[in-house]
Every structure is written in C-alpha cells, then in structure tokens.
C-alpha positions as CSV (number, residue, x, y, z in Angstrom):
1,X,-48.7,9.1,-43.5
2,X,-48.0,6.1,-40.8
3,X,-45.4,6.6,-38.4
4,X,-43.0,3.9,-40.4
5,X,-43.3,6.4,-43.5
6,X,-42.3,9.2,-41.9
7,X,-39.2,7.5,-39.6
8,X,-38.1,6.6,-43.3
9,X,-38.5,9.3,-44.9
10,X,-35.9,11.0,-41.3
11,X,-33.6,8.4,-42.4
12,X,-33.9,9.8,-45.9
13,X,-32.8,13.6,-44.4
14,X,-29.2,14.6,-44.7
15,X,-27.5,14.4,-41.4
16,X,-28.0,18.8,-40.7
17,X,-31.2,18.5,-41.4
18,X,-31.8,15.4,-39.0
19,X,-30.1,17.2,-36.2
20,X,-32.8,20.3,-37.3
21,X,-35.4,17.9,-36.3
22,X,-34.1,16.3,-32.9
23,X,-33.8,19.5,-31.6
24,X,-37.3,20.2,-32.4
25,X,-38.2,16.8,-30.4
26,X,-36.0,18.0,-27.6
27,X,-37.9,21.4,-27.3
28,X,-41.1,19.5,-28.0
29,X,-40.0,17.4,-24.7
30,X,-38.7,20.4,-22.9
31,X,-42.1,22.3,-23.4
32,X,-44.7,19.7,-22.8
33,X,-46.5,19.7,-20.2
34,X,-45.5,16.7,-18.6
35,X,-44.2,16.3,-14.8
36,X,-40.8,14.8,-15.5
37,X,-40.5,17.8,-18.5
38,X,-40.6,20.6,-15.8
39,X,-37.3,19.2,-14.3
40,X,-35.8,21.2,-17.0
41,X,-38.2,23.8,-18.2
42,X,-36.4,26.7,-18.7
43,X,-33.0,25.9,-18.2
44,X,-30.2,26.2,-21.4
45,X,-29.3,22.3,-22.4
46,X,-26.4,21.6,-24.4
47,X,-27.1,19.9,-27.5
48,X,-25.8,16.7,-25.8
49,X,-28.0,17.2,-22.5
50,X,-30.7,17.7,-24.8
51,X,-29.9,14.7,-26.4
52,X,-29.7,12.7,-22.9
53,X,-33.2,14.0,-21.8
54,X,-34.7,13.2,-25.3
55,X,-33.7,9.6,-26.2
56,X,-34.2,8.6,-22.1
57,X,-37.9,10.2,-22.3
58,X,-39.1,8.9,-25.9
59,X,-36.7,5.6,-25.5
60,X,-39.3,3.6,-27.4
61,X,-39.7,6.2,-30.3
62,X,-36.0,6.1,-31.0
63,X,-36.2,2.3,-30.5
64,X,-38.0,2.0,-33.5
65,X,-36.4,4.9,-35.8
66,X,-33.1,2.3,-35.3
67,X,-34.9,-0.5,-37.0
C-alpha cells in the first residue's frame, strides 16, 4: 500500500479513531531514537504538547495528509 493510500484511507477513520493513531505517532516520536526525541523522553505530554512536538517534527508528513 503507497503512502497516499493509506493517508486516505486516515481520512476515511472516524475522528476517535484518528486521534487513536496520532497518539501512536506521537509515542512513535517520543521513543525513537533520535537526538531532538530525547528532549522529551520520558516526560508525561499533554495530548496538545504531544501534538506540538509531533506535527513540528514530522511537518512534511502532516503536510501531505492535508492535501
């Protein structure tokens, strides 16, 4: 499945179940392995810190799931 089948088939989701998977992204981001990630490894996040740190560290990937 490309990457524009499965961003329509999010948009497809009702809205609980899309907020199921953003905060899967957002522990995906706080758990990688990444340098900038460890800046909040570990800490509790809000759901709207979480948000912040997820669409200003994948800003292209959300880019293109608004098209």
């Amino acid at each position: 499945m490309s990457a524009t089948e499965v961003m329509e088939e999010i948009n497809k989701l009702p809205s609980e179940e899309q907020k199921k998977l953003f905060v899967f992204l957002a522990e995906k981001v706080m758990t990688s392995r990444e340098p900038k990630a460890t800046e909040w490894l570990g800490k509790k996040l809000s759901f709207d810190q979480a948000c912040d740190i997820v669409f200003r560290e994948n800003r292209e990937l959300f880019a293109l799931l608004a098209k």
